[in-house]
N, C-alpha and C positions, 0 to 999 in steps of 0.2 A: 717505326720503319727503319729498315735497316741498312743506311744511306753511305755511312761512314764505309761498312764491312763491304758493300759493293766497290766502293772505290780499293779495295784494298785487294777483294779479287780478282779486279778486271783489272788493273794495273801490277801485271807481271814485270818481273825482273828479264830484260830484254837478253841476258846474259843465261840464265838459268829456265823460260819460259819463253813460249810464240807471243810474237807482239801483240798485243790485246786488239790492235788495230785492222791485225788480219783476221777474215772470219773462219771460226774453227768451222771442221766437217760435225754433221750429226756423228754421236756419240751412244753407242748401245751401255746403258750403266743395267748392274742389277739394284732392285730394289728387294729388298726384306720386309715382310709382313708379319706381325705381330696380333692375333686375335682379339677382338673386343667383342667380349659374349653380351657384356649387360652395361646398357648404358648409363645405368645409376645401381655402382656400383653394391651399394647398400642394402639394396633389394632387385637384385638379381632377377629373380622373377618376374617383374615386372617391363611391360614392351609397348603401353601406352602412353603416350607424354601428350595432355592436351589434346590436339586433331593429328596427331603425328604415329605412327607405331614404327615401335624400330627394328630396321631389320638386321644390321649389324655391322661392323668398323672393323678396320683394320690402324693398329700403328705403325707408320712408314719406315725406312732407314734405308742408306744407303751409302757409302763407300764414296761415290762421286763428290766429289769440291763445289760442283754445281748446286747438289742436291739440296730442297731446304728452299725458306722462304716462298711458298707457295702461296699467291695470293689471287688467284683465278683456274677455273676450270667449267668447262663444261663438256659434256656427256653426249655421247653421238648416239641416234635414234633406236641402238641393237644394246643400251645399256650396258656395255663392253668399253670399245674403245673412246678414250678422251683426248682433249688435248687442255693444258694447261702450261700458265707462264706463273715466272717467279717475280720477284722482287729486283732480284738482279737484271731482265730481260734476257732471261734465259728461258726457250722453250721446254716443257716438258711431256710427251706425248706416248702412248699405252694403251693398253688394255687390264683392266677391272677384270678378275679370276670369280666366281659366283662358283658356289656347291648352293642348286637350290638357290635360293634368294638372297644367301649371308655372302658379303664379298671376302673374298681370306685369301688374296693376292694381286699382284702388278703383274703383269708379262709384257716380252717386247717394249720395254722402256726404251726411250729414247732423248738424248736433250741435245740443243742446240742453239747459241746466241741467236737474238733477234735481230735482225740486219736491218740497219737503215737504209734509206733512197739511194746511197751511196754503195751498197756493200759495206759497210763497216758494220762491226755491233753496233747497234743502237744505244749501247750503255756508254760508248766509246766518247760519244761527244756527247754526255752527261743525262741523257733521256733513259731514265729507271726509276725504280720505284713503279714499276707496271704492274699497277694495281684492277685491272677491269679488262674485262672480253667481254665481247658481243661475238656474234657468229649470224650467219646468212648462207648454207652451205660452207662452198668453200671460199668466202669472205671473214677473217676477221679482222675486227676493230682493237684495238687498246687503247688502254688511256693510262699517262704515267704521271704517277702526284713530284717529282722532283724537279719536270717543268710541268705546267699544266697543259699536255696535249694530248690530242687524239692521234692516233695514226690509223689507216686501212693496209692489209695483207691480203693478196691473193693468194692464199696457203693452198687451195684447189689445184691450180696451175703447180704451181712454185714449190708448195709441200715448207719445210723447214728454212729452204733456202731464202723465201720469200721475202720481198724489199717493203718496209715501210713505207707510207706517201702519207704525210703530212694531212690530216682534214680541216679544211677550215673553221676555226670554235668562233663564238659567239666573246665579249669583252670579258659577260660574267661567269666564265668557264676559265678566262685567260689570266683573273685575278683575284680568282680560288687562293683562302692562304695556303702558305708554303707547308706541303705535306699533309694538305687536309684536304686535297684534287679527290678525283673523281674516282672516284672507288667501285660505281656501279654503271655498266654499259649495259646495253639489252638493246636487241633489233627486234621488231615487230612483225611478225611474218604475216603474210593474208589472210584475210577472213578474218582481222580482229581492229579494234576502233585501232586508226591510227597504223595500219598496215603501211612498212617499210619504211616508221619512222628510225629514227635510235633515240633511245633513254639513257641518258648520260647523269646520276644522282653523286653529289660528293659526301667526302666521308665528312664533313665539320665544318662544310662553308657555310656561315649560316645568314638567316636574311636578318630585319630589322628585327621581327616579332619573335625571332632566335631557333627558327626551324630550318631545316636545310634546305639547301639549294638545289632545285633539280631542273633540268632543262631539257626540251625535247626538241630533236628537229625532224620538221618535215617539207617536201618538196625543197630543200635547199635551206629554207631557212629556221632559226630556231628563235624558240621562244622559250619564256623561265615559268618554273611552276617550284614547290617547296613540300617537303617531306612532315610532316607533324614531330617533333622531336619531342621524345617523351622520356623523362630521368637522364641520367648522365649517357645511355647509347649512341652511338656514334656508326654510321652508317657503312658495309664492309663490302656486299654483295646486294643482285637482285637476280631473279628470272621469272619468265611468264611461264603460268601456266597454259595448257592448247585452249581453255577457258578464255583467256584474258585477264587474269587475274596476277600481280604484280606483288610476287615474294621478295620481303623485303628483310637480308640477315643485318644482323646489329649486333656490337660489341659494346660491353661497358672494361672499363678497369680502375679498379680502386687499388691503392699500395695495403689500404687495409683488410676488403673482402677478394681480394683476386679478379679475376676476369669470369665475364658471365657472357651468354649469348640471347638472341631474342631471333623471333623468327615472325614477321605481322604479313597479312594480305589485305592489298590493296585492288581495288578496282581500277583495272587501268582506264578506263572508260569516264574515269575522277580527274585524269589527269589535263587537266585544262588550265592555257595559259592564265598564268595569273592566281591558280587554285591552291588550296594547300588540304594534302592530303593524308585520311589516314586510313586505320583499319585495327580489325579483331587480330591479339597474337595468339599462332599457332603454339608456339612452344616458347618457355623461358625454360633458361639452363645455369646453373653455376657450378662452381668445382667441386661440387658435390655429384656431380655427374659426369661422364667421359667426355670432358670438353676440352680444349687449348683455346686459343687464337682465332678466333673462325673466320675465315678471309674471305670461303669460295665456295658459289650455292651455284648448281645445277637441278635440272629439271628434265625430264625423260619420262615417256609411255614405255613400262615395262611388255614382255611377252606377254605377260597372263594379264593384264590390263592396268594397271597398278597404278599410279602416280606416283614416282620415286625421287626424289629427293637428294643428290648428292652436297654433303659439307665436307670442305678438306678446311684445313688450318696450317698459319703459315707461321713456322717455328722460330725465325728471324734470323735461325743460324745461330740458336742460341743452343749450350747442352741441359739448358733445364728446361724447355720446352718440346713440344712433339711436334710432329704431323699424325694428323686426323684422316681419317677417311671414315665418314659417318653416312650410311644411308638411313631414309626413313619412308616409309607409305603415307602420303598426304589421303585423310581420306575427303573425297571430292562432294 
Protein backbone atom coordinates (compact mmCIF):
# COMPACT_ATOMS: atom_id res chain seq x y z
CA UNK A 1 0.00 0.00 0.00
CA UNK A 2 0.97 3.13 -0.76
CA UNK A 3 1.14 4.95 2.56
CA UNK A 4 4.44 6.90 2.33
CA UNK A 5 3.24 8.53 -1.41
CA UNK A 6 -0.06 9.75 0.21
CA UNK A 7 1.61 11.65 2.80
CA UNK A 8 3.74 13.17 0.31
CA UNK A 9 0.46 14.13 -1.87
CA UNK A 10 -1.72 15.50 0.56
CA UNK A 11 1.02 17.39 2.28
CA UNK A 12 1.38 20.24 -0.11
CA UNK A 13 3.69 23.03 0.05
CA UNK A 14 1.53 25.74 1.74
CA UNK A 15 3.56 28.42 -0.32
CA UNK A 16 3.28 26.75 -3.83
CA UNK A 17 -0.24 24.44 -3.16
CA UNK A 18 -3.97 24.85 -1.27
CA UNK A 19 -3.53 23.74 2.16
CA UNK A 20 -4.36 20.03 2.26
CA UNK A 21 -6.42 20.87 5.15
CA UNK A 22 -8.82 22.83 3.11
CA UNK A 23 -11.29 20.71 1.16
CA UNK A 24 -10.76 20.90 -2.64
CA UNK A 25 -14.01 21.27 -4.97
CA UNK A 26 -14.98 18.10 -7.17
CA UNK A 27 -12.63 18.04 -9.91
CA UNK A 28 -13.82 17.04 -13.72
CA UNK A 29 -10.18 15.14 -14.80
CA UNK A 30 -10.04 13.33 -18.29
CA UNK A 31 -9.32 9.84 -18.18
CA UNK A 32 -7.76 7.83 -21.36
CA UNK A 33 -8.67 4.32 -22.22
CA UNK A 34 -6.43 2.00 -23.79
CA UNK A 35 -8.31 -1.34 -25.36
CA UNK A 36 -7.86 -4.86 -23.92
CA UNK A 37 -9.15 -7.18 -26.68
CA UNK A 38 -7.98 -10.61 -25.13
CA UNK A 39 -7.49 -11.34 -21.77
CA UNK A 40 -4.78 -14.07 -22.08
CA UNK A 41 -2.87 -12.55 -24.22
CA UNK A 42 -1.39 -15.69 -25.83
CA UNK A 43 -4.45 -16.97 -27.18
CA UNK A 44 -6.42 -14.31 -28.16
CA UNK A 45 -9.13 -16.23 -28.95
CA UNK A 46 -10.10 -17.52 -26.26
CA UNK A 47 -13.13 -15.61 -23.79
CA UNK A 48 -13.77 -18.58 -21.26
CA UNK A 49 -11.69 -18.64 -18.02
CA UNK A 50 -13.32 -21.25 -15.60
CA UNK A 51 -17.18 -20.00 -14.95
CA UNK A 52 -16.21 -16.53 -15.99
CA UNK A 53 -16.31 -15.30 -20.04
CA UNK A 54 -14.78 -12.15 -20.67
CA UNK A 55 -16.06 -9.49 -22.07
CA UNK A 56 -13.34 -6.91 -22.29
CA UNK A 57 -10.96 -4.06 -20.35
CA UNK A 58 -9.88 -1.25 -20.67
CA UNK A 59 -6.11 0.37 -19.42
CA UNK A 60 -6.72 3.49 -17.59
CA UNK A 61 -4.50 6.92 -17.55
CA UNK A 62 -4.87 10.16 -16.70
CA UNK A 63 -3.13 13.49 -16.32
CA UNK A 64 -4.68 14.17 -12.74
CA UNK A 65 -2.05 13.85 -9.60
CA UNK A 66 -5.02 12.33 -7.99
CA UNK A 67 -5.49 9.62 -10.33
CA UNK A 68 -4.17 6.03 -9.58
CA UNK A 69 -4.33 3.94 -6.59
CA UNK A 70 -7.66 2.66 -7.06
CA UNK A 71 -8.70 0.13 -4.42
CA UNK A 72 -12.58 0.06 -4.47
CA UNK A 73 -15.51 0.50 -6.74
CA UNK A 74 -18.64 -0.47 -7.35
CA UNK A 75 -21.12 -0.23 -10.27
CA UNK A 76 -24.51 1.33 -10.10
CA UNK A 77 -27.65 -0.89 -11.26
CA UNK A 78 -27.76 0.77 -15.50
CA UNK A 79 -23.82 -0.92 -15.65
CA UNK A 80 -22.67 2.65 -16.51
CA UNK A 81 -22.03 4.95 -13.95
CA UNK A 82 -19.69 3.96 -10.74
CA UNK A 83 -18.34 5.38 -7.99
CA UNK A 84 -15.01 4.43 -6.52
CA UNK A 85 -12.17 5.52 -3.96
CA UNK A 86 -8.49 5.46 -3.84
CA UNK A 87 -5.94 4.67 -1.57
CA UNK A 88 -5.26 8.21 -1.04
CA UNK A 89 -9.21 8.94 0.16
CA UNK A 90 -9.66 10.41 -2.90
CA UNK A 91 -13.19 9.91 -4.62
CA UNK A 92 -13.33 8.87 -7.95
CA UNK A 93 -16.77 8.86 -9.84
CA UNK A 94 -17.96 8.15 -13.74
CA UNK A 95 -19.40 6.54 -16.10
CA UNK A 96 -18.23 3.05 -18.07
CA UNK A 97 -18.51 3.87 -22.21
CA UNK A 98 -19.81 0.01 -23.49
CA UNK A 99 -19.93 -0.48 -27.76
CA UNK A 100 -22.25 -3.59 -27.26
CA UNK A 101 -21.00 -5.30 -24.13
CA UNK A 102 -16.89 -4.39 -24.44
CA UNK A 103 -16.17 -1.28 -22.07
CA UNK A 104 -13.66 1.06 -24.24
CA UNK A 105 -13.92 4.24 -22.01
CA UNK A 106 -14.52 6.57 -18.88
CA UNK A 107 -16.90 9.68 -19.31
CA UNK A 108 -17.73 12.36 -16.87
CA UNK A 109 -15.00 11.56 -14.43
CA UNK A 110 -14.92 13.18 -11.63
CA UNK A 111 -12.58 13.14 -8.18
CA UNK A 112 -12.69 14.63 -4.99
CA UNK A 113 -11.13 14.19 -1.23
CA UNK A 114 -13.16 12.29 1.06
CA UNK A 115 -14.15 14.65 4.00
CA UNK A 116 -14.22 13.83 7.47
CA UNK A 117 -16.94 14.58 10.22
CA UNK A 118 -15.02 17.84 10.19
CA UNK A 119 -14.81 18.96 6.57
CA UNK A 120 -11.42 18.21 6.36
CA UNK A 121 -10.02 15.36 3.95
CA UNK A 122 -10.09 12.45 5.66
CA UNK A 123 -6.39 11.69 4.70
CA UNK A 124 -5.68 15.09 6.50
CA UNK A 125 -5.69 13.63 10.07
CA UNK A 126 -4.03 10.28 8.80
CA UNK A 127 -7.31 8.05 7.84
CA UNK A 128 -6.20 6.55 4.16
CA UNK A 129 -5.32 3.61 2.87
CA UNK A 130 -9.30 3.24 1.92
CA UNK A 131 -9.32 0.20 0.93
CA UNK A 132 -13.27 -1.24 1.02
CA UNK A 133 -16.99 0.27 0.03
CA UNK A 134 -19.97 -1.07 0.79
CA UNK A 135 -23.06 0.82 -0.68
CA UNK A 136 -26.94 0.90 0.33
CA UNK A 137 -28.34 3.28 -2.30
CA UNK A 138 -27.11 6.41 -1.47
CA UNK A 139 -25.14 5.24 1.85
CA UNK A 140 -21.64 4.31 1.55
CA UNK A 141 -19.45 2.71 4.09
CA UNK A 142 -15.35 2.67 3.89
CA UNK A 143 -12.95 1.12 5.73
CA UNK A 144 -9.31 2.44 5.77
CA UNK A 145 -6.26 -0.12 6.68
CA UNK A 146 -3.83 2.80 7.99
CA UNK A 147 -6.18 3.20 11.09
CA UNK A 148 -8.48 0.41 11.28
CA UNK A 149 -11.81 2.12 10.71
CA UNK A 150 -15.14 2.18 9.27
CA UNK A 151 -16.81 5.30 8.34
CA UNK A 152 -20.63 5.83 6.92
CA UNK A 153 -21.30 8.81 3.97
CA UNK A 154 -24.42 10.07 2.94
CA UNK A 155 -23.11 10.44 -0.70
CA UNK A 156 -27.19 10.37 -1.71
CA UNK A 157 -27.78 13.61 0.15
CA UNK A 158 -24.31 15.22 0.06
CA UNK A 159 -23.03 13.61 -3.43
CA UNK A 160 -18.98 14.20 -3.10
CA UNK A 161 -19.20 16.60 -0.49
CA UNK A 162 -20.23 14.19 1.81
CA UNK A 163 -18.92 14.05 5.83
CA UNK A 164 -17.60 10.83 7.09
CA UNK A 165 -19.15 9.53 10.71
CA UNK A 166 -17.14 7.47 12.45
CA UNK A 167 -18.96 3.55 12.82
CA UNK A 168 -18.66 1.84 15.73
CA UNK A 169 -16.05 -1.53 15.09
CA UNK A 170 -15.95 -4.30 17.14
CA UNK A 171 -11.93 -4.74 19.34
CA UNK A 172 -11.26 -7.41 16.48
CA UNK A 173 -11.60 -5.09 13.70
CA UNK A 174 -9.66 -2.29 15.87
CA UNK A 175 -6.50 -4.66 16.11
CA UNK A 176 -6.43 -5.70 12.55
CA UNK A 177 -2.33 -5.56 11.92
CA UNK A 178 -1.14 -2.54 10.70
CA UNK A 179 -1.98 -2.37 6.78
CA UNK A 180 -3.51 -5.76 6.72
CA UNK A 181 -7.52 -3.91 7.72
CA UNK A 182 -10.28 -4.45 6.11
CA UNK A 183 -10.00 -4.68 2.57
CA UNK A 184 -13.61 -6.10 2.07
CA UNK A 185 -17.00 -4.19 3.08
CA UNK A 186 -20.46 -5.56 1.40
CA UNK A 187 -24.00 -4.40 2.81
CA UNK A 188 -26.77 -7.01 2.50
CA UNK A 189 -29.69 -5.84 0.80
CA UNK A 190 -33.33 -7.63 1.46
CA UNK A 191 -34.42 -10.86 0.62
CA UNK A 192 -31.11 -12.37 1.41
CA UNK A 193 -29.85 -14.36 4.77
CA UNK A 194 -28.63 -11.73 6.90
CA UNK A 195 -30.55 -8.67 5.06
CA UNK A 196 -28.98 -5.12 6.26
CA UNK A 197 -26.19 -6.64 7.77
CA UNK A 198 -22.42 -5.19 6.67
CA UNK A 199 -19.50 -7.68 5.80
CA UNK A 200 -16.50 -6.35 6.74
CA UNK A 201 -13.39 -9.29 5.73
CA UNK A 202 -9.57 -8.05 6.17
CA UNK A 203 -6.90 -8.43 3.75
CA UNK A 204 -4.13 -10.63 6.32
CA UNK A 205 -5.68 -10.61 9.74
CA UNK A 206 -5.55 -13.79 10.52
CA UNK A 207 -7.05 -16.07 13.26
CA UNK A 208 -5.27 -18.83 15.24
CA UNK A 209 -5.91 -21.74 12.76
CA UNK A 210 -4.29 -18.96 10.10
CA UNK A 211 -7.49 -18.02 8.03
CA UNK A 212 -8.85 -14.70 7.87
CA UNK A 213 -10.66 -12.68 9.86
CA UNK A 214 -14.04 -11.78 8.94
CA UNK A 215 -16.78 -10.15 10.91
CA UNK A 216 -20.43 -9.35 10.47
CA UNK A 217 -22.75 -6.97 12.05
CA UNK A 218 -26.17 -7.15 12.52
CA UNK A 219 -28.97 -5.21 14.37
CA UNK A 220 -25.95 -3.17 15.96
CA UNK A 221 -24.01 -5.69 17.04
CA UNK A 222 -21.04 -7.76 15.44
CA UNK A 223 -19.92 -10.91 15.54
CA UNK A 224 -16.43 -12.71 14.00
CA UNK A 225 -16.48 -15.50 11.42
CA UNK A 226 -12.98 -16.43 9.24
CA UNK A 227 -12.43 -16.72 5.47
CA UNK A 228 -10.62 -20.35 4.47
CA UNK A 229 -7.17 -19.02 3.55
CA UNK A 230 -5.80 -21.17 0.85
CA UNK A 231 -1.76 -20.72 -0.72
CA UNK A 232 -0.12 -17.34 -0.17
CA UNK A 233 -3.66 -15.14 -1.30
CA UNK A 234 -4.39 -12.48 0.65
CA UNK A 235 -7.73 -11.10 0.64
CA UNK A 236 -8.57 -7.63 -1.81
CA UNK A 237 -12.25 -7.33 -2.44
CA UNK A 238 -15.88 -8.95 -2.10
CA UNK A 239 -19.51 -8.59 -3.51
CA UNK A 240 -22.81 -10.48 -3.40
CA UNK A 241 -24.37 -11.61 -5.99
CA UNK A 242 -28.77 -10.93 -6.16
CA UNK A 243 -28.21 -14.87 -5.35
CA UNK A 244 -26.71 -14.47 -2.07
CA UNK A 245 -23.65 -15.64 -3.11
CA UNK A 246 -20.42 -13.94 -1.60
CA UNK A 247 -17.52 -13.13 -4.46
CA UNK A 248 -14.51 -13.24 -2.89
CA UNK A 249 -11.20 -11.32 -5.08
CA UNK A 250 -7.71 -12.52 -3.77
CA UNK A 251 -4.18 -11.52 -4.59
CA UNK A 252 -0.98 -13.39 -4.30
CA UNK A 253 2.69 -11.78 -4.94
CA UNK A 254 5.77 -13.48 -5.12
CA UNK A 255 9.17 -11.34 -5.97
CA UNK A 256 9.82 -14.47 -7.92
CA UNK A 257 6.37 -15.39 -10.04
CA UNK A 258 4.73 -11.79 -9.87
CA UNK A 259 1.26 -11.15 -8.74
CA UNK A 260 -1.74 -13.51 -9.59
CA UNK A 261 -5.50 -13.12 -8.79
CA UNK A 262 -8.20 -15.55 -7.67
CA UNK A 263 -11.71 -15.04 -7.71
CA UNK A 264 -13.95 -18.01 -5.14
CA UNK A 265 -17.95 -18.06 -4.17
CA UNK A 266 -19.00 -18.30 -1.16
CA UNK A 267 -22.42 -18.87 0.31
CA UNK A 268 -23.25 -16.22 2.38
CA UNK A 269 -25.92 -18.13 4.10
CA UNK A 270 -22.08 -20.05 5.60
CA UNK A 271 -21.52 -17.28 7.15
CA UNK A 272 -22.05 -17.86 10.73
CA UNK A 273 -20.60 -16.59 13.92
CA UNK A 274 -18.02 -18.52 14.74
CA UNK A 275 -17.77 -20.46 11.10
CA UNK A 276 -15.02 -20.67 8.75
CA UNK A 277 -15.78 -20.48 5.24
CA UNK A 278 -15.12 -21.51 1.93
CA UNK A 279 -15.98 -22.18 -1.60
CA UNK A 280 -15.29 -23.35 -5.45
CA UNK A 281 -12.82 -20.79 -7.53
CA UNK A 282 -14.31 -18.97 -10.24
CA UNK A 283 -11.27 -17.96 -11.95
CA UNK A 284 -7.25 -18.06 -11.29
CA UNK A 285 -5.15 -15.61 -13.09
CA UNK A 286 -1.37 -14.75 -13.30
CA UNK A 287 0.83 -12.46 -15.53
CA UNK A 288 0.20 -14.51 -18.13
CA UNK A 289 -2.99 -12.95 -18.43
CA UNK A 290 -4.28 -9.15 -18.41
CA UNK A 291 -3.88 -8.78 -14.79
CA UNK A 292 -2.16 -5.90 -12.24
CA UNK A 293 -3.06 -5.59 -8.71
CA UNK A 294 -6.56 -6.36 -8.31
CA UNK A 295 -8.05 -4.37 -5.52
CA UNK A 296 -11.79 -3.78 -6.74
CA UNK A 297 -14.85 -6.36 -7.58
CA UNK A 298 -18.23 -5.13 -8.38
CA UNK A 299 -21.22 -6.94 -9.25
CA UNK A 300 -24.33 -5.63 -11.57
CA UNK A 301 -27.54 -7.25 -13.65
CA UNK A 302 -26.59 -6.28 -16.93
CA UNK A 303 -29.60 -4.89 -19.73
CA UNK A 304 -29.62 -8.23 -21.44
CA UNK A 305 -29.52 -10.23 -18.17
CA UNK A 306 -26.10 -11.03 -17.63
CA UNK A 307 -24.21 -11.28 -14.45
CA UNK A 308 -21.37 -8.87 -14.89
CA UNK A 309 -18.48 -8.72 -13.00
CA UNK A 310 -16.37 -5.44 -12.64
CA UNK A 311 -12.23 -5.67 -11.43
CA UNK A 312 -10.23 -2.61 -11.49
CA UNK A 313 -6.60 -2.80 -10.03
CA UNK A 314 -4.81 -0.30 -8.10
CA UNK A 315 -1.41 0.82 -9.61
CA UNK A 316 -0.04 2.21 -6.22
CA UNK A 317 1.08 5.22 -8.17
CA UNK A 318 3.71 3.34 -9.46
CA UNK A 319 4.95 3.84 -13.41
CA UNK A 320 5.37 -0.02 -13.80
CA UNK A 321 2.01 -0.87 -12.83
CA UNK A 322 -1.53 -0.23 -14.54
CA UNK A 323 -5.03 0.36 -13.84
CA UNK A 324 -7.33 -2.35 -14.92
CA UNK A 325 -10.81 -2.19 -15.84
CA UNK A 326 -11.76 -5.89 -16.46
CA UNK A 327 -15.38 -7.11 -16.91
CA UNK A 328 -16.42 -10.69 -17.03
CA UNK A 329 -20.08 -12.79 -17.36
CA UNK A 330 -20.33 -14.85 -14.24
CA UNK A 331 -22.48 -17.56 -15.60
CA UNK A 332 -25.07 -18.22 -12.81
Amino acid sequence: MAGALALTLLTLSASAQPNPRVPEPSAKIEVRARPIAAFEPRNPERNEFGQLTFRGGIELTSSSPHFGGISAIRVEADGAKFLAVTDKAYWLRGRIVHEGSRPVGIADAEMAPVLGHDGKPLAARGWYDTEAMARDGGTVWLGTERVNRIVRLNVGRDGLTARAQPVPIPPGIASLPHNKGIECLEFVPPGLPYARALIAISERGLDEAGNIKGFLQTASAWSAFAVKRIGDFDLTDCALTPKGDLLVLERSFSRFRGVAMRIRRMPLAGIQPGATVDGPVLIEADLGYQIDNMEGLSVHRAADGALVLTLISDDNFSMIQRTLLLQFTLEE
